[in-house]
mmCIF file of the N, C-alpha and C atoms, coordinates in Angstrom:
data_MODEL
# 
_entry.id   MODEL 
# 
loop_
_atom_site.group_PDB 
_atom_site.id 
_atom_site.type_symbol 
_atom_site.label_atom_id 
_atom_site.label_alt_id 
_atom_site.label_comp_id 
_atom_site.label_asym_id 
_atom_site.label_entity_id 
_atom_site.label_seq_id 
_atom_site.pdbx_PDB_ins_code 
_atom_site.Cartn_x 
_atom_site.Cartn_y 
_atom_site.Cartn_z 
_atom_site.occupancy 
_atom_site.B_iso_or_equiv 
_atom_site.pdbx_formal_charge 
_atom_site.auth_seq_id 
_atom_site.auth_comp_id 
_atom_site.auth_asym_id 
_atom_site.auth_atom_id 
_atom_site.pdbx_PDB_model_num 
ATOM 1   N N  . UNK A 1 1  ? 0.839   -1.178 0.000   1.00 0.00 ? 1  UNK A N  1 
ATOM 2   C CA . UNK A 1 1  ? 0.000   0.000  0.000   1.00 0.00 ? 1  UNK A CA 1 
ATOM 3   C C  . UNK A 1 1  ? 0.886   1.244  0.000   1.00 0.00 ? 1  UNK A C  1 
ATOM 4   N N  . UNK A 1 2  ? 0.686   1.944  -0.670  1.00 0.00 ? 2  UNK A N  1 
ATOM 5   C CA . UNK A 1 2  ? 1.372   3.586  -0.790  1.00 0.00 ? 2  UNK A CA 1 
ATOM 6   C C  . UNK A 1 2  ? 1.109   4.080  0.163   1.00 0.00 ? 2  UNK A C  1 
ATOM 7   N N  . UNK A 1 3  ? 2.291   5.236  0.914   1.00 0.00 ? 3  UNK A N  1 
ATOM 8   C CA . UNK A 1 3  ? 2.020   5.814  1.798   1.00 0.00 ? 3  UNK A CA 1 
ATOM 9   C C  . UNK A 1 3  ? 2.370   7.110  1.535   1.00 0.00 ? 3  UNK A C  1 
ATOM 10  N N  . UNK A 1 4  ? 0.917   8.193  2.050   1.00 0.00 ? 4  UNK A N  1 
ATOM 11  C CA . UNK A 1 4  ? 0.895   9.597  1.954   1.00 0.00 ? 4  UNK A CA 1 
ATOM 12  C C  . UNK A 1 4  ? 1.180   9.953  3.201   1.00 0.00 ? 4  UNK A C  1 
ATOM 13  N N  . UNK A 1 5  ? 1.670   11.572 3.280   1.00 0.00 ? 5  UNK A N  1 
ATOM 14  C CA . UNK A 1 5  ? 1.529   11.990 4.041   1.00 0.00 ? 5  UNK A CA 1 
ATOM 15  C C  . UNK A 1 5  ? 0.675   12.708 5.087   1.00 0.00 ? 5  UNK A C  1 
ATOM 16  N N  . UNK A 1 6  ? 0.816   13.223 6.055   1.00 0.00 ? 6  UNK A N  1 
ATOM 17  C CA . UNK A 1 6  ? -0.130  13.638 6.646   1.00 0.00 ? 6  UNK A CA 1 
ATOM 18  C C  . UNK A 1 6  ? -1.233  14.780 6.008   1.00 0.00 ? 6  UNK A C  1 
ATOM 19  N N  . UNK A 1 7  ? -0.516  15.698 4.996   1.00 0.00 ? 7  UNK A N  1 
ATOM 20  C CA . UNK A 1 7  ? -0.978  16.804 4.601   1.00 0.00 ? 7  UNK A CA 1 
ATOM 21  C C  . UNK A 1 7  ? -1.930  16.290 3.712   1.00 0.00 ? 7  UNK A C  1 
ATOM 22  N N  . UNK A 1 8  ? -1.548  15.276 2.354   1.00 0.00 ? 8  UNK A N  1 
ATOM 23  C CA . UNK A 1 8  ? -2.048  14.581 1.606   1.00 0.00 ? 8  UNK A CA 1 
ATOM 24  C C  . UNK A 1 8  ? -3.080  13.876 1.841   1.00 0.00 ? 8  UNK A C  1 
ATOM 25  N N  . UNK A 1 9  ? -3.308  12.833 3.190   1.00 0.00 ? 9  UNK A N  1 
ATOM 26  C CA . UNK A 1 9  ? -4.694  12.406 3.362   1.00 0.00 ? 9  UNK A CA 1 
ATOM 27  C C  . UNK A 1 9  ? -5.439  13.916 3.819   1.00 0.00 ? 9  UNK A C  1 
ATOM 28  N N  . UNK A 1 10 ? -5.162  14.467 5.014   1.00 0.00 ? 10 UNK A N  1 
ATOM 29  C CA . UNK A 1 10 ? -6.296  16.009 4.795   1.00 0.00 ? 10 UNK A CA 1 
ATOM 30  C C  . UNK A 1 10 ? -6.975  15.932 3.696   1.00 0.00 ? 10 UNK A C  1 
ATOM 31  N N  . UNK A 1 11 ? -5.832  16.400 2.726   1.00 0.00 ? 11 UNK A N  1 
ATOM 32  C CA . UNK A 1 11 ? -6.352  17.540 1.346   1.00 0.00 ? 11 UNK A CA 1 
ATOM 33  C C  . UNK A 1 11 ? -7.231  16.422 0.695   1.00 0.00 ? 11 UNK A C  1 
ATOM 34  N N  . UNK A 1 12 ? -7.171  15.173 0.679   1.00 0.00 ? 12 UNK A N  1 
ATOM 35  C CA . UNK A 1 12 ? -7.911  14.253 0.150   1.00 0.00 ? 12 UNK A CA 1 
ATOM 36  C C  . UNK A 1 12 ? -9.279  13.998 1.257   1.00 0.00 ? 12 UNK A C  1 
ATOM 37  N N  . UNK A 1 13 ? -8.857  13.906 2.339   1.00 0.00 ? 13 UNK A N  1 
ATOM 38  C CA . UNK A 1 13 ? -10.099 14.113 3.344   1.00 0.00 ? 13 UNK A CA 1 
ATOM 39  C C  . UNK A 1 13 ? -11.235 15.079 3.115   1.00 0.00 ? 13 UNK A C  1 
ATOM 40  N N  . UNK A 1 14 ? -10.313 16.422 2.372   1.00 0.00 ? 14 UNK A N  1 
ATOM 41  C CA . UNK A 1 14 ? -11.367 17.636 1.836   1.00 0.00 ? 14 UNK A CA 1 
ATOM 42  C C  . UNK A 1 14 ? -11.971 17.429 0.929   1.00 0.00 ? 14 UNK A C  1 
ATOM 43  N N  . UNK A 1 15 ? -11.289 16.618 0.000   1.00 0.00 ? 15 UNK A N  1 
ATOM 44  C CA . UNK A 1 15 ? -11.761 16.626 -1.280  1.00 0.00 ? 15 UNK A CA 1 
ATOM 45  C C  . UNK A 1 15 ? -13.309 15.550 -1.157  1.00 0.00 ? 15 UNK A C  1 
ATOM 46  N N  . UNK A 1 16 ? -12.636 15.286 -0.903  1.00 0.00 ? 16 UNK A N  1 
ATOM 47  C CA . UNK A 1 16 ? -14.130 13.878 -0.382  1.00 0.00 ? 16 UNK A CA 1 
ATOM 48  C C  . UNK A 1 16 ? -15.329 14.639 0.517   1.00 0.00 ? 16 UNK A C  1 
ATOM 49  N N  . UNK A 1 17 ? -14.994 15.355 1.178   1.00 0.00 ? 17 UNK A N  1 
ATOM 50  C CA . UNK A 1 17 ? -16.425 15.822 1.794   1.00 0.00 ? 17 UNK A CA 1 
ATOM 51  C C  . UNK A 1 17 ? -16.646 17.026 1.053   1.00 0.00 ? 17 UNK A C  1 
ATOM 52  N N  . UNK A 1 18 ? -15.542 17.574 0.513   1.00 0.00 ? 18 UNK A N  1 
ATOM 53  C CA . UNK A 1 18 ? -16.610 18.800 -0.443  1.00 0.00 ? 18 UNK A CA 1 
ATOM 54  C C  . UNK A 1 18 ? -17.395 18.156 -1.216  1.00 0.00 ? 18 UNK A C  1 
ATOM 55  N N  . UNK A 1 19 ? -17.123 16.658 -2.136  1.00 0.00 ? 19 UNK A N  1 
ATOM 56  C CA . UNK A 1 19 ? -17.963 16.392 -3.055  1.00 0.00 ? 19 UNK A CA 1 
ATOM 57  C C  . UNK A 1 19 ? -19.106 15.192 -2.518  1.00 0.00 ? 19 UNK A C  1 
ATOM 58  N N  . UNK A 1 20 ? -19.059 14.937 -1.380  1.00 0.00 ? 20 UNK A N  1 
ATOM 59  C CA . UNK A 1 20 ? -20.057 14.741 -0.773  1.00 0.00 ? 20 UNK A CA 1 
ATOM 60  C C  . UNK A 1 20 ? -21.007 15.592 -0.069  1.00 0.00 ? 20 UNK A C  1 
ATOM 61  N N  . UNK A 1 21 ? -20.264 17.676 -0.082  1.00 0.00 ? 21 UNK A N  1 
ATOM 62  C CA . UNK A 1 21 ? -21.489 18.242 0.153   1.00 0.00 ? 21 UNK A CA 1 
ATOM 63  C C  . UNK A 1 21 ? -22.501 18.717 -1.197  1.00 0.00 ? 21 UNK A C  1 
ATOM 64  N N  . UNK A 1 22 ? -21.747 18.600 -2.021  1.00 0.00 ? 22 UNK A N  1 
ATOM 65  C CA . UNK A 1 22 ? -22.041 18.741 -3.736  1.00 0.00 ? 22 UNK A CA 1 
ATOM 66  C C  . UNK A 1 22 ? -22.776 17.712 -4.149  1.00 0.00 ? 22 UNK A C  1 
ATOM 67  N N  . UNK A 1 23 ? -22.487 16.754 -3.908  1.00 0.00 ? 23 UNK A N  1 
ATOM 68  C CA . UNK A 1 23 ? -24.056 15.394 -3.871  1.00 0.00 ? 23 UNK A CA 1 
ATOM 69  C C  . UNK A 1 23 ? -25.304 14.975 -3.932  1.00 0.00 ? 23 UNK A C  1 
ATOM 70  N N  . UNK A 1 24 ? -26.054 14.840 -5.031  1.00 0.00 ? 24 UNK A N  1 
ATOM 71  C CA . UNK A 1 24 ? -27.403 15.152 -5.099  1.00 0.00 ? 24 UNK A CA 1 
ATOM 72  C C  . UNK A 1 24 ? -27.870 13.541 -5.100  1.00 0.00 ? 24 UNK A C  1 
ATOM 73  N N  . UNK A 1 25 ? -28.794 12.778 -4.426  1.00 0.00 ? 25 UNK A N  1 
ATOM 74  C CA . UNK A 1 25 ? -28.973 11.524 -5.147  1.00 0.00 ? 25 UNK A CA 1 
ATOM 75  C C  . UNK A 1 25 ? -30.375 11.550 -5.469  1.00 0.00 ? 25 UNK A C  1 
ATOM 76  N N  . UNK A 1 26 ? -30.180 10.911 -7.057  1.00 0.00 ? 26 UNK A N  1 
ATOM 77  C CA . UNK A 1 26 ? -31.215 11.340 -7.618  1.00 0.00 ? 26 UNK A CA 1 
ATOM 78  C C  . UNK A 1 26 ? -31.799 9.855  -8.165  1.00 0.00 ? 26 UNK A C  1 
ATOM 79  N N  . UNK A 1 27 ? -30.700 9.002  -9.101  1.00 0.00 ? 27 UNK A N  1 
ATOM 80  C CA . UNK A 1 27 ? -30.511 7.516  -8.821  1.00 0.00 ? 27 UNK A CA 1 
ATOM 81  C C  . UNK A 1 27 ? -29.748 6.723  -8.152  1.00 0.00 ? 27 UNK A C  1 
ATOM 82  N N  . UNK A 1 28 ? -29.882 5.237  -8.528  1.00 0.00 ? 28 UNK A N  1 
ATOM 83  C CA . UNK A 1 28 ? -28.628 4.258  -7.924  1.00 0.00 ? 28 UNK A CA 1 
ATOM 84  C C  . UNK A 1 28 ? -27.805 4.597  -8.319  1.00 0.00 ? 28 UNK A C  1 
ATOM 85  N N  . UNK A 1 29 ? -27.192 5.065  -9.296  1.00 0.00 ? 29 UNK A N  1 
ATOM 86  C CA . UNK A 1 29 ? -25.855 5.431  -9.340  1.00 0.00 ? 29 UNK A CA 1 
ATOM 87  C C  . UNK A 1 29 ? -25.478 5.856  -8.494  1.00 0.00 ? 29 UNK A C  1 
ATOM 88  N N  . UNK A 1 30 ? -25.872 7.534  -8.354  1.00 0.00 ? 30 UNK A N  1 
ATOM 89  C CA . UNK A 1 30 ? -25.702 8.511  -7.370  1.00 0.00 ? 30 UNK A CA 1 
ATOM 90  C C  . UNK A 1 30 ? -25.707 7.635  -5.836  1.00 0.00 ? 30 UNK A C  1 
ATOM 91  N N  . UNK A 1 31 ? -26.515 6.912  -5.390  1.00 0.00 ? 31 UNK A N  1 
ATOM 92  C CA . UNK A 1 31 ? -26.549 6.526  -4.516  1.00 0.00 ? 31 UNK A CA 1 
ATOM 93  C C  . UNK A 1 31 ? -25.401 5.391  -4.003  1.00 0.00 ? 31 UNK A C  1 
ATOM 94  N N  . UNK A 1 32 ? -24.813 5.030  -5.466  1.00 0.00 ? 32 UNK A N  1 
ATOM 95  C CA . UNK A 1 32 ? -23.676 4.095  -4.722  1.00 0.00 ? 32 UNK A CA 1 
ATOM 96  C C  . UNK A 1 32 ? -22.167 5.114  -4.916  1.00 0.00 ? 32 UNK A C  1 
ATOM 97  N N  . UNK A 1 33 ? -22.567 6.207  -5.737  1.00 0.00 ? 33 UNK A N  1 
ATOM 98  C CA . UNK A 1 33 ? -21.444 7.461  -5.662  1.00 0.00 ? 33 UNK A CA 1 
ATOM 99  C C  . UNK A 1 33 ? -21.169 7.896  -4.367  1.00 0.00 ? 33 UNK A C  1 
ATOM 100 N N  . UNK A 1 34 ? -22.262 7.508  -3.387  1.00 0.00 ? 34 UNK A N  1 
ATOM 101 C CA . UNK A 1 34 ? -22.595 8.358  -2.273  1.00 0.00 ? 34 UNK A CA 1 
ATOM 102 C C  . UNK A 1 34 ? -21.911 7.584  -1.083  1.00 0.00 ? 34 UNK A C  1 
ATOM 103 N N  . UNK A 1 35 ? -22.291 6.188  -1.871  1.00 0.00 ? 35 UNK A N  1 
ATOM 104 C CA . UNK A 1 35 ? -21.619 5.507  -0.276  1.00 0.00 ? 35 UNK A CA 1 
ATOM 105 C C  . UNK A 1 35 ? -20.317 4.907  -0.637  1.00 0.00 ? 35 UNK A C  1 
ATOM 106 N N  . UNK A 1 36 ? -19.678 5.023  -1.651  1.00 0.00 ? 36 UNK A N  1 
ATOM 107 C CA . UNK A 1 36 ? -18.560 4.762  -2.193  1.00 0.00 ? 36 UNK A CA 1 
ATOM 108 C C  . UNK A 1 36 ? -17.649 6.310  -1.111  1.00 0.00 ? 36 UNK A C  1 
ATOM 109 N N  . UNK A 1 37 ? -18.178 7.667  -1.607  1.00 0.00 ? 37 UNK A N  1 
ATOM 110 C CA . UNK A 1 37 ? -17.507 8.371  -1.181  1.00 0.00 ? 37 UNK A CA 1 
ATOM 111 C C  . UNK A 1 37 ? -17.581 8.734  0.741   1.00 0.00 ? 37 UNK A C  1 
ATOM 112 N N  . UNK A 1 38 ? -18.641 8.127  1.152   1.00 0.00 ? 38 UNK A N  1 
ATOM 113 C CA . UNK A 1 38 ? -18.711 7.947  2.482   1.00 0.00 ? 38 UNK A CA 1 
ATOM 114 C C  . UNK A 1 38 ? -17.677 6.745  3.269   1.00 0.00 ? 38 UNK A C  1 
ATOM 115 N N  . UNK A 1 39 ? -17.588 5.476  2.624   1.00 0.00 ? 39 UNK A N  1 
ATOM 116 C CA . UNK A 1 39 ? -16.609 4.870  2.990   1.00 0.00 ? 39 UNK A CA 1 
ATOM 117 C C  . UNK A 1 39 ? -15.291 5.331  2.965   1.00 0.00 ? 39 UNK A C  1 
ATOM 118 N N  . UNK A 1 40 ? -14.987 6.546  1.712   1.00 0.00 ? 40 UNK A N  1 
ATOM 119 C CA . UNK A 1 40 ? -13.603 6.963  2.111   1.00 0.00 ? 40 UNK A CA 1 
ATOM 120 C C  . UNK A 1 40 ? -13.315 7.406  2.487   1.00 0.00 ? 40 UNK A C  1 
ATOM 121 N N  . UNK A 1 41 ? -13.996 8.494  3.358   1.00 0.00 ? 41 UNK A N  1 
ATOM 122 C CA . UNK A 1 41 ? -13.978 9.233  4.214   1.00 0.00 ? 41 UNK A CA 1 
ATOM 123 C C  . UNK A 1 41 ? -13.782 8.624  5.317   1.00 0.00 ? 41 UNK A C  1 
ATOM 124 N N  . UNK A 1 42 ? -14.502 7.413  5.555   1.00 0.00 ? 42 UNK A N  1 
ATOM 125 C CA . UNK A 1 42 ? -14.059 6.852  7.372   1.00 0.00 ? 42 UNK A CA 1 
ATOM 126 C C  . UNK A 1 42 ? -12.865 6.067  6.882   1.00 0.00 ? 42 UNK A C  1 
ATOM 127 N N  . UNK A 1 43 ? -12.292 5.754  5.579   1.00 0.00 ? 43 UNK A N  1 
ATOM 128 C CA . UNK A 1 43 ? -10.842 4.910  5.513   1.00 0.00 ? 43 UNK A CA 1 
ATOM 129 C C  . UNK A 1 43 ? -10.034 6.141  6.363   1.00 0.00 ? 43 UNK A C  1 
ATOM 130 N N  . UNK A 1 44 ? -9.923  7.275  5.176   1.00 0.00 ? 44 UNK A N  1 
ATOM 131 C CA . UNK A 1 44 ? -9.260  8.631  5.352   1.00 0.00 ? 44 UNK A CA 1 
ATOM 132 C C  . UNK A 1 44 ? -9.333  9.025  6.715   1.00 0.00 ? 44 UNK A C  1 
ATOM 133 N N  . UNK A 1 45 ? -10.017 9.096  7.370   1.00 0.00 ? 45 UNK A N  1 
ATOM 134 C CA . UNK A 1 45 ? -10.276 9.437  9.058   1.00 0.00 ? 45 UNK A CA 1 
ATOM 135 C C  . UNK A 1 45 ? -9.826  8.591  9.621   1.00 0.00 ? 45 UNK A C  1 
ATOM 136 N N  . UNK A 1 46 ? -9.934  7.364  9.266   1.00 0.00 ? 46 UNK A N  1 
ATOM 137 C CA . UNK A 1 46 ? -9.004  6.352  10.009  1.00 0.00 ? 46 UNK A CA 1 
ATOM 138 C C  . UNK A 1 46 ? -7.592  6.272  10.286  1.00 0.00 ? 46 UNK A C  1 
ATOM 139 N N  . UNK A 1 47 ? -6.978  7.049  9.051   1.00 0.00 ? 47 UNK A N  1 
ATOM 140 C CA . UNK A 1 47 ? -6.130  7.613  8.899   1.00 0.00 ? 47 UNK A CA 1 
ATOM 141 C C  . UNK A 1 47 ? -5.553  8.310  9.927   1.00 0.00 ? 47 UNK A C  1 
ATOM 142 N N  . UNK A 1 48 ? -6.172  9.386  9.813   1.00 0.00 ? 48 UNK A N  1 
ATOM 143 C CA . UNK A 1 48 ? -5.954  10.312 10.640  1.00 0.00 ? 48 UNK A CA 1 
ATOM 144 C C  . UNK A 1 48 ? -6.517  10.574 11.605  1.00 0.00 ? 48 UNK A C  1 
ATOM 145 N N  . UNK A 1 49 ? -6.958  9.608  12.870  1.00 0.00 ? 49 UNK A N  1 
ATOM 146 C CA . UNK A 1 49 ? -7.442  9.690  13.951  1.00 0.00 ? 49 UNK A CA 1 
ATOM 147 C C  . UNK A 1 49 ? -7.504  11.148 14.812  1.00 0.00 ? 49 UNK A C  1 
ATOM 148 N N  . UNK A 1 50 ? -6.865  11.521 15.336  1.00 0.00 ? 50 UNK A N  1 
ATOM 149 C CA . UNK A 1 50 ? -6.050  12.945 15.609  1.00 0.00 ? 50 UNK A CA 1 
ATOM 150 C C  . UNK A 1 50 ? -7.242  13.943 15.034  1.00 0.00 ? 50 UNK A C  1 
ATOM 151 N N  . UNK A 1 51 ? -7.530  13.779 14.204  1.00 0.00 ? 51 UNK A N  1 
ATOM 152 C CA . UNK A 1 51 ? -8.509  14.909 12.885  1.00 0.00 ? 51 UNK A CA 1 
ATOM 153 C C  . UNK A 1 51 ? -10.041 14.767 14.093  1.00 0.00 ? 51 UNK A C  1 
ATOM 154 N N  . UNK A 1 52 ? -10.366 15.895 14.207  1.00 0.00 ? 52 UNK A N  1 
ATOM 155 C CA . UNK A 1 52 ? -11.965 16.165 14.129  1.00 0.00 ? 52 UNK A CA 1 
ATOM 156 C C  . UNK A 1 52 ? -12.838 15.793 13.120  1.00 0.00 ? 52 UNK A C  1 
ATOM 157 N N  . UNK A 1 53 ? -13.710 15.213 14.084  1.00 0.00 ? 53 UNK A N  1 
ATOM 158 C CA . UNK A 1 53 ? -14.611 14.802 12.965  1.00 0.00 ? 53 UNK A CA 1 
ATOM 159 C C  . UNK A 1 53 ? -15.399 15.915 12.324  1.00 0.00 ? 53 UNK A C  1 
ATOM 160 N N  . UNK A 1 54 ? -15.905 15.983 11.287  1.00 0.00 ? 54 UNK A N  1 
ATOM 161 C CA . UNK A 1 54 ? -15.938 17.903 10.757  1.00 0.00 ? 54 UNK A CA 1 
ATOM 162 C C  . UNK A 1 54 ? -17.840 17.438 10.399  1.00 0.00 ? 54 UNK A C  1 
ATOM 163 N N  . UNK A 1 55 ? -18.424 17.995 9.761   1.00 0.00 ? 55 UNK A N  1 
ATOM 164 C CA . UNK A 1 55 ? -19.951 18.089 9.947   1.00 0.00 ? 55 UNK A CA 1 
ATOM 165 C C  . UNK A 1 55 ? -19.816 18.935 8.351   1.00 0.00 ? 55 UNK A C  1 
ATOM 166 N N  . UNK A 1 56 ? -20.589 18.472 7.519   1.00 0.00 ? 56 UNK A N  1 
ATOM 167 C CA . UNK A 1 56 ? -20.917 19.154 6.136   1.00 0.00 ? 56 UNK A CA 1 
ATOM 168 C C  . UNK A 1 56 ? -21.943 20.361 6.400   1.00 0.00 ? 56 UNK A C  1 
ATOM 169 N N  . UNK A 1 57 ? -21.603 21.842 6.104   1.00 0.00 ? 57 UNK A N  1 
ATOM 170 C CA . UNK A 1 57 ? -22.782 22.687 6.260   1.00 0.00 ? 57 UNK A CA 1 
ATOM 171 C C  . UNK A 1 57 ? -23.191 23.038 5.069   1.00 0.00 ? 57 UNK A C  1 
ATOM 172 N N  . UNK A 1 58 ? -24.469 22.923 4.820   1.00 0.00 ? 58 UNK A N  1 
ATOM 173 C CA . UNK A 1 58 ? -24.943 23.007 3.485   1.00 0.00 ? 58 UNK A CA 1 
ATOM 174 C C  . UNK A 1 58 ? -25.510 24.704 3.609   1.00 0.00 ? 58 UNK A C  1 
ATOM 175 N N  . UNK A 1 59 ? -24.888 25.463 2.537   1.00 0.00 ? 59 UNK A N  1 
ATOM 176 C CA . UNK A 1 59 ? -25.152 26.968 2.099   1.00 0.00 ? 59 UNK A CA 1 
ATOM 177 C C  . UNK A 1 59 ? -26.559 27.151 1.734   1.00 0.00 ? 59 UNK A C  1 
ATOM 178 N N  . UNK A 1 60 ? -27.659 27.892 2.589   1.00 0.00 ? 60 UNK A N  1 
ATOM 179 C CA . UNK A 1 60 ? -28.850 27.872 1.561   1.00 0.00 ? 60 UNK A CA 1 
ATOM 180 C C  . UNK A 1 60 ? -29.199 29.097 0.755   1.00 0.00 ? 60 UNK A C  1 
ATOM 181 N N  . UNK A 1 61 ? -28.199 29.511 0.524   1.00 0.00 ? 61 UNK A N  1 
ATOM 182 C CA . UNK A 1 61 ? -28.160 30.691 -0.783  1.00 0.00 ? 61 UNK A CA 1 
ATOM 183 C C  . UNK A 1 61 ? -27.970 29.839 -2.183  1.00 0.00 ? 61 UNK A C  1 
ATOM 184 N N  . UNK A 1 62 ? -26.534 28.909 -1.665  1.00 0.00 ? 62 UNK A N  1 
ATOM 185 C CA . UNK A 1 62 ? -26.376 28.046 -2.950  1.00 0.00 ? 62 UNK A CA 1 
ATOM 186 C C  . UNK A 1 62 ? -27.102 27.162 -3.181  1.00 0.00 ? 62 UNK A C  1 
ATOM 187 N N  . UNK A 1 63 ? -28.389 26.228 -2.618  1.00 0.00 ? 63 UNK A N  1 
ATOM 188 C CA . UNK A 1 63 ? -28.756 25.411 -2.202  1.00 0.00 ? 63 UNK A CA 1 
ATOM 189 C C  . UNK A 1 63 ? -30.534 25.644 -3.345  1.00 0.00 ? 63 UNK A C  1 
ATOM 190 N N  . UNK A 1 64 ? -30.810 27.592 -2.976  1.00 0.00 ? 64 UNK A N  1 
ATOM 191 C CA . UNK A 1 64 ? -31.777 28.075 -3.814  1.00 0.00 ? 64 UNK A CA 1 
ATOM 192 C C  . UNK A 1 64 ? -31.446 28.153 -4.957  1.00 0.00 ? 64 UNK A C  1 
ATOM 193 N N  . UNK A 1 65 ? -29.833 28.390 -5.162  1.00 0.00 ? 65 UNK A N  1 
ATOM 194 C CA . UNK A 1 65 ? -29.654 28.785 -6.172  1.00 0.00 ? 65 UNK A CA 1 
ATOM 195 C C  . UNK A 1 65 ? -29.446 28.198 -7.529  1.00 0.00 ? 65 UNK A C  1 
ATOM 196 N N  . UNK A 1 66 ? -29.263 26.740 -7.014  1.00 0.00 ? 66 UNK A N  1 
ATOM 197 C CA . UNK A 1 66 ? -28.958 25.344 -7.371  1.00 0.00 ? 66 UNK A CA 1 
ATOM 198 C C  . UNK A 1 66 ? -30.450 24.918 -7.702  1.00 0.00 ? 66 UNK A C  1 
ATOM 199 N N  . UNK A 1 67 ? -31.379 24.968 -7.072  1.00 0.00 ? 67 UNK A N  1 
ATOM 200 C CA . UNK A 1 67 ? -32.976 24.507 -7.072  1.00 0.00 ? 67 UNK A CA 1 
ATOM 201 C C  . UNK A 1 67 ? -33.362 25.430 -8.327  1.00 0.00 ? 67 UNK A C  1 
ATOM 202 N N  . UNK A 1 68 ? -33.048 26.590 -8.671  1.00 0.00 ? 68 UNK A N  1 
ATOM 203 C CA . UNK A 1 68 ? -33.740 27.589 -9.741  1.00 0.00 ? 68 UNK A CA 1 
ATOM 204 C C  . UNK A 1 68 ? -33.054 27.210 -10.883 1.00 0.00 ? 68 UNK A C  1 
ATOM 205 N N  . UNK A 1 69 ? -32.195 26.673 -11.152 1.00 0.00 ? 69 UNK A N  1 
ATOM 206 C CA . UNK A 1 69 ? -31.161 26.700 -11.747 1.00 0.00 ? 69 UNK A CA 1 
ATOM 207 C C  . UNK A 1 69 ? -30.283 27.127 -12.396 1.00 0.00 ? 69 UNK A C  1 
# 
């Protein structure tokens, strides 16, 4: 197994929950997009124990703005 560094799982830790706050499920796809990217997030956290667990806040400016399209 390859090994990253500490900075590297983070920035990948981010990357994964920004696009799990960007996430719409609409089909199964989406829905196994969803738990595909939820499992890597607890690999990635596993990782990095030490890390807070962080909470997705969803914007509802972008959220309307996204709904109007």
């Amino acid at each position: 197994m390859a090994s990253f560094s500490k900075r590297s799982v983070e920035t990948l830790l981010d990357l994964v929950e920004i696009m799990l706050s960007c996430l719409q499920v609409f089909d199964r796809d989406d829905a196994k997009e969803l738990a595909a990217l939820e499992q890597a997030r607890r690999e990635l956290g596993a990782i990095l124990p030490e890390r807070k667990a962080s909470s997705i806040v969803k914007f509802p400016a972008a959220e309307a703005q996204r709904a109007t399209g």
